[in-house]
PAZA-25444 format. One line per field, with one value per residue: x negated, y, z of N, C-alpha, C, O in turn. Coordinates in nm, 4 decimals. Example, Ala and Ser with C-alpha at 12.3 -4.5 7.8 and 13.67 -1.06 7.14 Angstrom:
2
n_u	c(-1.3190/-1.2850)
n_v	c(-0.5690/-0.2250)
n_w	c(0.7800/0.7080)
ca_u	c(-1.2300/-1.3670)
ca_v	c(-0.4500/-0.1060)
ca_w	c(0.7800/0.7140)
c_u	c(-1.3200/-1.2900)
c_v	c(-0.3300/0.0030)
c_w	c(0.7800/0.7870)
o_u	c(-1.4236/-1.3409)
o_v	c(-0.3319/0.1138)
o_w	c(0.8465/0.8039)
//
This chain:
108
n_u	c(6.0457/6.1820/6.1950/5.9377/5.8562/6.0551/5.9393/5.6595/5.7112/5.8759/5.6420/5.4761/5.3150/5.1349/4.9314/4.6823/4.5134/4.2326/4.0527/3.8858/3.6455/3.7677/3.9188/4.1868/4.2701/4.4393/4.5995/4.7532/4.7789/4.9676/5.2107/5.2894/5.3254/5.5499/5.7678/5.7889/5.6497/5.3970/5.0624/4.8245/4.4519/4.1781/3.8433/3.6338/3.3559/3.4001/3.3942/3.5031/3.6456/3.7798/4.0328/4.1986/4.4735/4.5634/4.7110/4.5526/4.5495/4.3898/4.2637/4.0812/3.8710/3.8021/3.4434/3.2346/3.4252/3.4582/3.2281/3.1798/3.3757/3.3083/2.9859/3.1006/3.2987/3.0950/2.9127/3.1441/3.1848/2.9334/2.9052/3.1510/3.0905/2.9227/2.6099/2.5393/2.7218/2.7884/2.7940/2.7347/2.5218/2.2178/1.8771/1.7630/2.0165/2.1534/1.9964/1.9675/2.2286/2.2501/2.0504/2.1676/2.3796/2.6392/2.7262/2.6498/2.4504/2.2537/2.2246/2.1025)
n_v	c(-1.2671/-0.9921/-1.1231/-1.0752/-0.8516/-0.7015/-0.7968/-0.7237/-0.4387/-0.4084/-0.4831/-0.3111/-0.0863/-0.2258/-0.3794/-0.3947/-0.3698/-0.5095/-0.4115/-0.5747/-0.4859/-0.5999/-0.7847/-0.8349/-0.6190/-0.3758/-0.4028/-0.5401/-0.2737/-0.1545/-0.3326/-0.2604/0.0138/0.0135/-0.1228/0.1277/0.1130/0.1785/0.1029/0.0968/0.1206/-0.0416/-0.0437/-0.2508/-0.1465/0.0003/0.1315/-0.0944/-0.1428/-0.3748/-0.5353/-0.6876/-0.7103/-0.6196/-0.7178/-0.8239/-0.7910/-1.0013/-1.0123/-1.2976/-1.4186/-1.6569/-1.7127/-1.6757/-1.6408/-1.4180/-1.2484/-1.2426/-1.0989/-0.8557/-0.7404/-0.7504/-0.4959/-0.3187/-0.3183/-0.2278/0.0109/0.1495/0.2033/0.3168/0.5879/0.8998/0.9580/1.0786/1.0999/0.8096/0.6444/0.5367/0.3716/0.1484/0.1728/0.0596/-0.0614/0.0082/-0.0501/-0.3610/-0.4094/-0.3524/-0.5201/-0.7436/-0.7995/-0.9659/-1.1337/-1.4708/-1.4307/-1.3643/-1.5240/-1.7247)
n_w	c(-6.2926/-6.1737/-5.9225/-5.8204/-5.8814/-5.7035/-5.4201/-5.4420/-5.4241/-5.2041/-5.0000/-5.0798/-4.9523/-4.8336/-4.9760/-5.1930/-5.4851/-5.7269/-5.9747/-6.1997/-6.4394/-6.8113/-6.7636/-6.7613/-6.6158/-6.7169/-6.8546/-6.6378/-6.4566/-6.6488/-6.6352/-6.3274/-6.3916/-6.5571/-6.3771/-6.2687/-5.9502/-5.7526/-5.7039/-5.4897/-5.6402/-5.6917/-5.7747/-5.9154/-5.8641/-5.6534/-5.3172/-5.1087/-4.8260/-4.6671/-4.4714/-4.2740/-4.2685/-4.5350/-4.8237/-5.1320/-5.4278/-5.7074/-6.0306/-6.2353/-6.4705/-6.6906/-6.7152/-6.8699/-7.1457/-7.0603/-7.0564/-7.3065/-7.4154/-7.2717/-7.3875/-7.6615/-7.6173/-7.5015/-7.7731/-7.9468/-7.8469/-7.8489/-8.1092/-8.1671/-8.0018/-7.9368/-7.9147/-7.6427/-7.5307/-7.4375/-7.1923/-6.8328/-7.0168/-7.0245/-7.0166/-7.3238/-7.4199/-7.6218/-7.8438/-7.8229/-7.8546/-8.1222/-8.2581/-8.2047/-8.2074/-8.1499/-7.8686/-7.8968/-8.0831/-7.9033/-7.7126/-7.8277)
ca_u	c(5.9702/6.2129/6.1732/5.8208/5.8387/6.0561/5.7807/5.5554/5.8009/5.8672/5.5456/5.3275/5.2173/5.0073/4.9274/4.6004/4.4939/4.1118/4.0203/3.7571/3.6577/3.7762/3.9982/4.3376/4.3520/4.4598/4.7440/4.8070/4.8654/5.0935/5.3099/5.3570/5.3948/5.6972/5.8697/5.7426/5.5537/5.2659/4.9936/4.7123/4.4182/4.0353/3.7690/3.5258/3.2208/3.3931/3.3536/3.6278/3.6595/3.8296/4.1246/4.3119/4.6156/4.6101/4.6865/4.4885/4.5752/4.2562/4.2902/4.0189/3.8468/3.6988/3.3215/3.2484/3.5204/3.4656/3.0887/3.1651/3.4324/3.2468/2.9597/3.2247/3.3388/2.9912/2.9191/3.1555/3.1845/2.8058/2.9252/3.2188/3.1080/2.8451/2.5074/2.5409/2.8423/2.7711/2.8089/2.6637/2.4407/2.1063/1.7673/1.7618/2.0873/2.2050/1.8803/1.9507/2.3478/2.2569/1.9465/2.1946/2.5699/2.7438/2.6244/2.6259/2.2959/2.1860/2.2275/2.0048)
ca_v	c(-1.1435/-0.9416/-1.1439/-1.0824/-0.7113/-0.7026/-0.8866/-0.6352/-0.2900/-0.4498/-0.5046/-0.1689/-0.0472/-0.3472/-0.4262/-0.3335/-0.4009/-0.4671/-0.4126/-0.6017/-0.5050/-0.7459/-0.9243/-0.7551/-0.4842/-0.2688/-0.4644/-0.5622/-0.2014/-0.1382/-0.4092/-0.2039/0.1354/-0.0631/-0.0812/0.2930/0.0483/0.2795/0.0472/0.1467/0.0527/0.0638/-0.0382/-0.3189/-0.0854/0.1045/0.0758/-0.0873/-0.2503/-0.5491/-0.5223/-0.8441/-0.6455/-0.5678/-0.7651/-0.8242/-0.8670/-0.9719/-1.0711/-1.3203/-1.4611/-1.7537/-1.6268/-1.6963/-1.5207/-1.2486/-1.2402/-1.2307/-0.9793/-0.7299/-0.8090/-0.6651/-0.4017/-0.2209/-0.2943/-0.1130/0.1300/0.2553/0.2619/0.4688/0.7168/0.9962/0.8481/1.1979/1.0550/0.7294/0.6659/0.3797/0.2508/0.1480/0.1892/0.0106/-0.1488/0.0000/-0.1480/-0.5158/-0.4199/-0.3457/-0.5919/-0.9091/-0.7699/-1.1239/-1.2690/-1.5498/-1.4625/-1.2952/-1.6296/-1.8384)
ca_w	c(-6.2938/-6.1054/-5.8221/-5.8649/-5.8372/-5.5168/-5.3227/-5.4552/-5.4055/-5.0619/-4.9374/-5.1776/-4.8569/-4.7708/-5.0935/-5.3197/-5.6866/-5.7246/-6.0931/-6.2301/-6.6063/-6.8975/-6.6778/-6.7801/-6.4941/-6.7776/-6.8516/-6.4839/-6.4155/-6.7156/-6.5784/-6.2431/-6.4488/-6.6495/-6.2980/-6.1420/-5.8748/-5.7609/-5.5754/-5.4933/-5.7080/-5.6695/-5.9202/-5.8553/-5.8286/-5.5204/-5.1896/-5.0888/-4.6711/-4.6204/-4.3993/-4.2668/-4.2303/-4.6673/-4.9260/-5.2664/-5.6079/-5.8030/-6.1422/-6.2550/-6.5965/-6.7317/-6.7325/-7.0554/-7.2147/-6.9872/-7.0744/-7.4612/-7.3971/-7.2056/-7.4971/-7.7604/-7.5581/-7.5245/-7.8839/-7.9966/-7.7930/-7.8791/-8.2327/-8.1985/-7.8943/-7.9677/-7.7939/-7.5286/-7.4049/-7.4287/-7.0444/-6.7996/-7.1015/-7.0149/-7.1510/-7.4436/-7.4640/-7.7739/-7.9420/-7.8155/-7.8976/-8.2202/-8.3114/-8.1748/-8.2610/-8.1086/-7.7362/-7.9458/-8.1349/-7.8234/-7.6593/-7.9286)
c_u	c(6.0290/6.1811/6.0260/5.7697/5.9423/5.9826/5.7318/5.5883/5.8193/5.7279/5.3752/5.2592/5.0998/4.9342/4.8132/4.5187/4.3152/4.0817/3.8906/3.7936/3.6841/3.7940/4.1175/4.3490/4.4388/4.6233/4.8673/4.8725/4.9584/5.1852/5.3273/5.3734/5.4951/5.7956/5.8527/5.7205/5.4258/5.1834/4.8538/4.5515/4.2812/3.9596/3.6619/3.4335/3.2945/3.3902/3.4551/3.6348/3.7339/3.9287/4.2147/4.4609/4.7094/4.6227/4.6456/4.5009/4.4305/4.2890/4.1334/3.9971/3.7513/3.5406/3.2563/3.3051/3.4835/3.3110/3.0944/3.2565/3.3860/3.0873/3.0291/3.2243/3.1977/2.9453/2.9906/3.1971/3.0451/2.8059/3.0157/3.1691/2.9766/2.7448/2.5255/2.6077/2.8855/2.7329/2.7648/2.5570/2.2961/1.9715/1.7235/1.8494/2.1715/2.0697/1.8993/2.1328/2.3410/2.1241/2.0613/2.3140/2.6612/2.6072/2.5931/2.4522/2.2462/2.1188/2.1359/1.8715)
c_v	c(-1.0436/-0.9949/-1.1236/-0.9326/-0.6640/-0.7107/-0.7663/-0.5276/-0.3008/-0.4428/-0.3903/-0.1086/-0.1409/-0.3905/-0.2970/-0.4546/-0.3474/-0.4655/-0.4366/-0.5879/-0.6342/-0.7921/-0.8881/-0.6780/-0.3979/-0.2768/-0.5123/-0.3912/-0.1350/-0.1977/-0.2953/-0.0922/0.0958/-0.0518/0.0239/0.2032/0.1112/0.1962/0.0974/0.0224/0.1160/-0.0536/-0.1566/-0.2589/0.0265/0.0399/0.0306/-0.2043/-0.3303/-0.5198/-0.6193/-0.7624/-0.5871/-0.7302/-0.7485/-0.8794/-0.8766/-1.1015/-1.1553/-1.3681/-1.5290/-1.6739/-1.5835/-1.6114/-1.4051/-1.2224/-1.1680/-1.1087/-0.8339/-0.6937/-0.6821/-0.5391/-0.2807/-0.2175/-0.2190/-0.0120/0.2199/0.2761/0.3550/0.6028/0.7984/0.9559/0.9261/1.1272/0.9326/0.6494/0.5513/0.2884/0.2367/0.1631/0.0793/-0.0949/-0.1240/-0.0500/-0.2679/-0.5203/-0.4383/-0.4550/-0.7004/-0.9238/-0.8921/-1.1506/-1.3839/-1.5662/-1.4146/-1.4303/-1.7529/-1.7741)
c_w	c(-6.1941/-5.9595/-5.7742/-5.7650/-5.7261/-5.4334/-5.3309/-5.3826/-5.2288/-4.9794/-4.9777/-5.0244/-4.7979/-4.8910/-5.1658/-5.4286/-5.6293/-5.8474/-6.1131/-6.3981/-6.6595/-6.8577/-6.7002/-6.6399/-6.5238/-6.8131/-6.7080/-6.4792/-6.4781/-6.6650/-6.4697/-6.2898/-6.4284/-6.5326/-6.2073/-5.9736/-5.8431/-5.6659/-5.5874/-5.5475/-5.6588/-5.7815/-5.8598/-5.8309/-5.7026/-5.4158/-5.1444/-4.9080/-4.6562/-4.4948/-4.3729/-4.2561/-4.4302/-4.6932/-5.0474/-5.3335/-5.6461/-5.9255/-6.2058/-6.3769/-6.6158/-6.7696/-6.8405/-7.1390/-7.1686/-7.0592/-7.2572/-7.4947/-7.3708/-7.3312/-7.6037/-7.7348/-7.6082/-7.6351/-7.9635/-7.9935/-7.8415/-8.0632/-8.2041/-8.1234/-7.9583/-7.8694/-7.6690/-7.4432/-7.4138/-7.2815/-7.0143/-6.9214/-7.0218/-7.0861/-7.2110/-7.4990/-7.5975/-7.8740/-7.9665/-7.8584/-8.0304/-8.3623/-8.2976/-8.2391/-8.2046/-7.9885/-7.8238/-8.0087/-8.0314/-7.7132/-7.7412/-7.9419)
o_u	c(5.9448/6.1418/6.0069/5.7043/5.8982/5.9590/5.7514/5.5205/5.7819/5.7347/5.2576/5.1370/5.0004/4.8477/4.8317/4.4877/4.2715/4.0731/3.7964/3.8870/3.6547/3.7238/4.1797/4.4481/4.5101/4.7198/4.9891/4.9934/5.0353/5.2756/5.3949/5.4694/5.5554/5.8991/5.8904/5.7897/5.3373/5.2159/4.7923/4.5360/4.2534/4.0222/3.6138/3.3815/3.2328/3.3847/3.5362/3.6267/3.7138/3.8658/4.3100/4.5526/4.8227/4.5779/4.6962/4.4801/4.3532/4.3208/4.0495/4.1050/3.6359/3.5373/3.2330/3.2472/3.4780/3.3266/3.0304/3.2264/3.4162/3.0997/3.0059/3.1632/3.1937/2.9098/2.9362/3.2402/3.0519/2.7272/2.9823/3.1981/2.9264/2.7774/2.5302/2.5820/3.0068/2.6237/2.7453/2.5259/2.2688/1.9650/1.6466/1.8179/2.2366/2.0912/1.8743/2.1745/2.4106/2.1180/2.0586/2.3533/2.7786/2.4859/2.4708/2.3686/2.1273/2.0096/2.1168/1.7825)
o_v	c(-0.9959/-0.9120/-1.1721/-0.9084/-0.5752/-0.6131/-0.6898/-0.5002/-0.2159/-0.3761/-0.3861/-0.0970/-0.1133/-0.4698/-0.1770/-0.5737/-0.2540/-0.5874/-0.3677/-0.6318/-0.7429/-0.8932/-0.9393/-0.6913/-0.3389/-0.2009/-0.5153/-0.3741/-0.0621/-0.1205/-0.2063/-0.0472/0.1128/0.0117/0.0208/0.2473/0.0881/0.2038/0.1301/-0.0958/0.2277/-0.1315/-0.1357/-0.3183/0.1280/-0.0827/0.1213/-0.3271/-0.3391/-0.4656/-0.6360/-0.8329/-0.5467/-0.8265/-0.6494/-1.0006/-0.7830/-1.2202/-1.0686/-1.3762/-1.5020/-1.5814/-1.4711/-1.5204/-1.3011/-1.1352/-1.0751/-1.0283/-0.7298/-0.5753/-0.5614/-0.4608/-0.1980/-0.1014/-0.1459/0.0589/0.3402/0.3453/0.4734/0.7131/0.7335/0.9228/0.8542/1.0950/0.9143/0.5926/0.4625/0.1697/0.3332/0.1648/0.0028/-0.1833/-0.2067/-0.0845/-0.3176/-0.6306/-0.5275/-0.4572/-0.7701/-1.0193/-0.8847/-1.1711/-1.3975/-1.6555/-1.4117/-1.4345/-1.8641/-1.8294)
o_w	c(-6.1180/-5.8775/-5.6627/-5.6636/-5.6530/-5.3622/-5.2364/-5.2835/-5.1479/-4.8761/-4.9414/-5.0156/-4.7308/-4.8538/-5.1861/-5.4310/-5.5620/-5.8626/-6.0737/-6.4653/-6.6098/-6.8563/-6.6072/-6.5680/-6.4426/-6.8044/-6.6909/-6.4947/-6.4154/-6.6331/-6.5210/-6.2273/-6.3225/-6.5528/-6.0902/-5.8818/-5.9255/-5.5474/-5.6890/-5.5168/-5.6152/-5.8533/-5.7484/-5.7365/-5.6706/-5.4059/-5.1257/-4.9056/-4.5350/-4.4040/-4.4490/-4.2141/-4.4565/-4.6309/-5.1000/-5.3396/-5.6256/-5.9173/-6.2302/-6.4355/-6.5826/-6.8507/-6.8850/-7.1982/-7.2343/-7.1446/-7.3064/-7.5829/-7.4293/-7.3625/-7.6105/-7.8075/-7.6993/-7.6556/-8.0463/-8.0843/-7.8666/-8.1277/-8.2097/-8.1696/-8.0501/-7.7554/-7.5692/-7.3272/-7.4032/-7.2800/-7.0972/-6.9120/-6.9504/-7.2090/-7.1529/-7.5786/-7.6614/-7.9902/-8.0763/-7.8936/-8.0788/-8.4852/-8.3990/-8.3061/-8.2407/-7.9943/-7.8242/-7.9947/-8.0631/-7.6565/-7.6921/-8.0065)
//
């Protein structure tokens, strides 16, 4: 692990983090907190240019999982949040969140 985060600390200027939801980004960038590692991070929905001169971390996930994950996530998120600020939802996905409750039956 240490040898891990050398590489990294060594090379943070060339070096970016692309975060894709429900893939552990969240956990990825706890890990570089843990050693005050500051890299720069951008979000899958930004614009982000392509530079042969960077390097990129991208953390990936079986689709599936990820699918049933993300799934979860917005479920129950539109239970706990207040519908106002119930952000990015679409029209009428707390209906089909709440008619299916599991991809699983959503998927049958």
């Amino acid at each position: 692990m240490e040898i891990m985060i050398n590489i990294i600390k060594k090379n943070i200027n060339n070096l970016r983090f692309i975060h894709i939801g429900k893939c552990g980004g969240q956990t990825i960038k706890h890990f570089f907190n843990l050693y005050n590692t500051k890299i720069k991070t951008y979000h899958v929905f930004d614009n982000i240019e392509f530079n042969h001169n960077l390097q990129y971390i991208i953390c990936i996930r079986n689709p599936i999982l990820r699918a049933i994950s993300a799934f979860n996530f917005r479920y129950q998120e539109c239970h706990e949040v207040p519908r106002t600020k119930y952000h990015l939802s679409k029209e009428n996905e707390e209906d089909i969140l709440l008619k299916y409750k599991t991809l699983d039956k959503l998927a049958f």
